[in-house]
N, C-alpha and C positions, 0 to 999 in steps of 0.2 A: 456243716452246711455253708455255703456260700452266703454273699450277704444278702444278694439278692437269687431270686429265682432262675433267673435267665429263661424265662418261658417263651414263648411265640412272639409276642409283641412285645416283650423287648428284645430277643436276639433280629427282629426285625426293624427296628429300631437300629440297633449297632450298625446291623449289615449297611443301614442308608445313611449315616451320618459320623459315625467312627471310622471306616477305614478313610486314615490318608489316601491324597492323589502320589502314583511314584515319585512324580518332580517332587514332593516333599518329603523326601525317604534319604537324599542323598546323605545327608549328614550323620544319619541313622547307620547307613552302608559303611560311611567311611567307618566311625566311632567299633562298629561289631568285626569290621573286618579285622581291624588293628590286635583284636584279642581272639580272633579264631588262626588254626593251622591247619589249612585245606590242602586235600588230598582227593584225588578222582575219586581215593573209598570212601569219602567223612559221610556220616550221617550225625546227621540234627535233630534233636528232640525239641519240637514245637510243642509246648504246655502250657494248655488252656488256649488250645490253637482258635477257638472263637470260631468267628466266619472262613478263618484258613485265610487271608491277607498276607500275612508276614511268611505264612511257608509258603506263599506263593512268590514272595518278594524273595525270599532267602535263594531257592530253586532258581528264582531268574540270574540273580546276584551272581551266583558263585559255580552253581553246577552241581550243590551238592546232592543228596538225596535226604532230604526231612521228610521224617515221621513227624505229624502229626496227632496231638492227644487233647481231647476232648469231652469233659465229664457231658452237657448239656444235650441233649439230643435234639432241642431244636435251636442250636449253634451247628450241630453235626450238618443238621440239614439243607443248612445255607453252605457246609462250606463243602465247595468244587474240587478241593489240594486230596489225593490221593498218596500213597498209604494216608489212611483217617483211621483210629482208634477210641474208641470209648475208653475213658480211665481218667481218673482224678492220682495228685499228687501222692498219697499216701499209700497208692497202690498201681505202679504204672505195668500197661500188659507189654513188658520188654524184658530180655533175657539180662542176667548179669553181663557189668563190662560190656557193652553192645554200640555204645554212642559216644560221640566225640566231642559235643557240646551239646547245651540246654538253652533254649529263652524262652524266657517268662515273660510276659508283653502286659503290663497292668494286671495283675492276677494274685501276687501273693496274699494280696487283703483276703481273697477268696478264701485259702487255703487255713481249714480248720485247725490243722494239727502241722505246725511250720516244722517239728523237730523232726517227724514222723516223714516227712516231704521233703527233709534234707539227708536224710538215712538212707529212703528210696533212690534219689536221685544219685547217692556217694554208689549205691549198688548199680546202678542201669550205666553211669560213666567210665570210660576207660580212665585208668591213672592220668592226673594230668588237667584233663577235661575241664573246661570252664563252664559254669551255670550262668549266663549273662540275664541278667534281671532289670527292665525296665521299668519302673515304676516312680510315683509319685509318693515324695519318704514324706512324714510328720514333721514338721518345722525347715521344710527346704520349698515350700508351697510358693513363695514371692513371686517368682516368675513363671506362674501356671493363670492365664485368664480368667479361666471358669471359679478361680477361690476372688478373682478380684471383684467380677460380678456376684456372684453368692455368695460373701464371705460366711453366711452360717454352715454351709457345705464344710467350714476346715472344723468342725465338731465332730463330723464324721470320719473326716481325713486324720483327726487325732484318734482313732479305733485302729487305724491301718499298724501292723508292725512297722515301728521305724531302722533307721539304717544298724542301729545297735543288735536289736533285737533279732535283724537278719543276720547281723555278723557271725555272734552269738551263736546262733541253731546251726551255721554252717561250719562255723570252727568247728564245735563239737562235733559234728558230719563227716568232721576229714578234709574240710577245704577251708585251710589257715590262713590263707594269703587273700587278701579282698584289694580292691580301688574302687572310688568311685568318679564320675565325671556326669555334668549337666552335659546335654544335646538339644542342641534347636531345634526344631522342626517347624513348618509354617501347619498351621493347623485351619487355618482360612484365608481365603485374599483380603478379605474385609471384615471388620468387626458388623459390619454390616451383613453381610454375610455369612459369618459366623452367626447371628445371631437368627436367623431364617434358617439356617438349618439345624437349629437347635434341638432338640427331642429329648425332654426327661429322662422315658424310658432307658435311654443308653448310656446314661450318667450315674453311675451306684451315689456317688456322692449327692444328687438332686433328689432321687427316688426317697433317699431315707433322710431328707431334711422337711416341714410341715407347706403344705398347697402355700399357706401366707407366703412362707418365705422364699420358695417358690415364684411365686408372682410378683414379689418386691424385688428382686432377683434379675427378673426379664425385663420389666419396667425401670431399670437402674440402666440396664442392656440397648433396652430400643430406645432409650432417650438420648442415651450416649452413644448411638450409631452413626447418627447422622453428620457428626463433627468429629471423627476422627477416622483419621487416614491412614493408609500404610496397611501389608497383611497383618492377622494376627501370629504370632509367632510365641511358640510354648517351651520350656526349657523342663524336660522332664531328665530325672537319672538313669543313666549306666550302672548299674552294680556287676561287676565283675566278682567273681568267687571262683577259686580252684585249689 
């Protein structure tokens, strides 16, 4: 199971406060471009494609054609990116050898059985094939906002597989060769605005920390809104695997 439900209200939730604006994508673009090899044939495996945002951004990007994969059915229902498939990691509905790379967009914490998700994915990849995994690793948290306002959130952040633990499942998968690399991203104009469009719901980290801490959390948030300047801006990892 995932660690959360992802049911109605929260993939409603996500859909209104999770997807970046494009202009906050660029560094994202450049970062994925640098480790993809595009060809007018490449298809992309978008996993744990959520509301479909990133295969939407990928498809504008590059030209490629992403498949989308989608355990949640109401994540399915917000997202508009066609091909959309139902399927989780440990079972993806793709032929052997069929895709040219994978990204994983904040998801592997999901993913019950990571060995079992790196076996599948060595099958559905052509030789070569990069898995690019975006996520927030255990002990690389410093430069992610949302741990600096809720620091009890990184209790849950330390349940996440950290960068080892992926290396690990993927080595043994057939993908020996790893990098990793931080990426900016502007993730609000304002900490002030960040903080208005805040939503539990689309936060797995908030959902499973207690209402107090919670509260102490936002109130840390909105007192500290009003005095500082500047967007906010989030350094989340690149994990690269092939």
């Amino acid at each position: 199971m995932a660690l959360i439900s992802y049911d109605d209200t929260d993939s409603a939730a996500f859909a209104a406060t999770r997807e970046l604006p494009p202009a906050s994508l660029d560094r994202w673009r450049h970062a994925v471009h640098h480790h993809l090899r595009l060809r007018t044939t490449t298809t992309l495996l978008d996993l744990g494609a959520g509301t479909g945002a990133w295969a939407s951004a990928f498809t504008e990007w590059f030209g490629v054609r992403v498949v989308a994969v989608e355990p949640a059915a109401s994540m399915r229902d917000r997202c508009a990116h066609r091909p959309l498939l139902a399927g989780d990691a440990t079972a993806l509905p793709l032929r052997d050898s069929s895709v040219d790379a994978a990204w994983l967009s904040t998801m592997v914490h999901h993913i019950p059985d990571l060995d079992a998700a790196a076996r599948e994915l060595r099958r559905v990849l052509r030789p070569g094939a990069p898995v690019l995994v975006r996520s927030p690793f255990p002990g690389r948290h410093q430069r992610i906002g949302l741990f600096h306002w809720f620091p009890e959130a990184m209790r849950v952040l330390r349940t996440y597989p950290d960068l080892a633990r992926v290396r690990t499942a993927f080595a043994a998968a057939g993908f020996p060769v790893s990098s990793v690399e931080p990426v900016a991203q502007t993730t609000a104009t304002s900490l002030a605005d960040f903080a208005r469009r805040l939503d539990r719901q689309a936060h797995t980290p908030l959902q499973l920390i207690s209402d107090a801490e919670y509260e102490a959390g936002v109130a840390r948030l909105r007192a500290a809104a009003p005095h500082v300047t500047g967007p906010v801006v989030d350094h989340l990892d690149l994990l690269v695997l092939r």
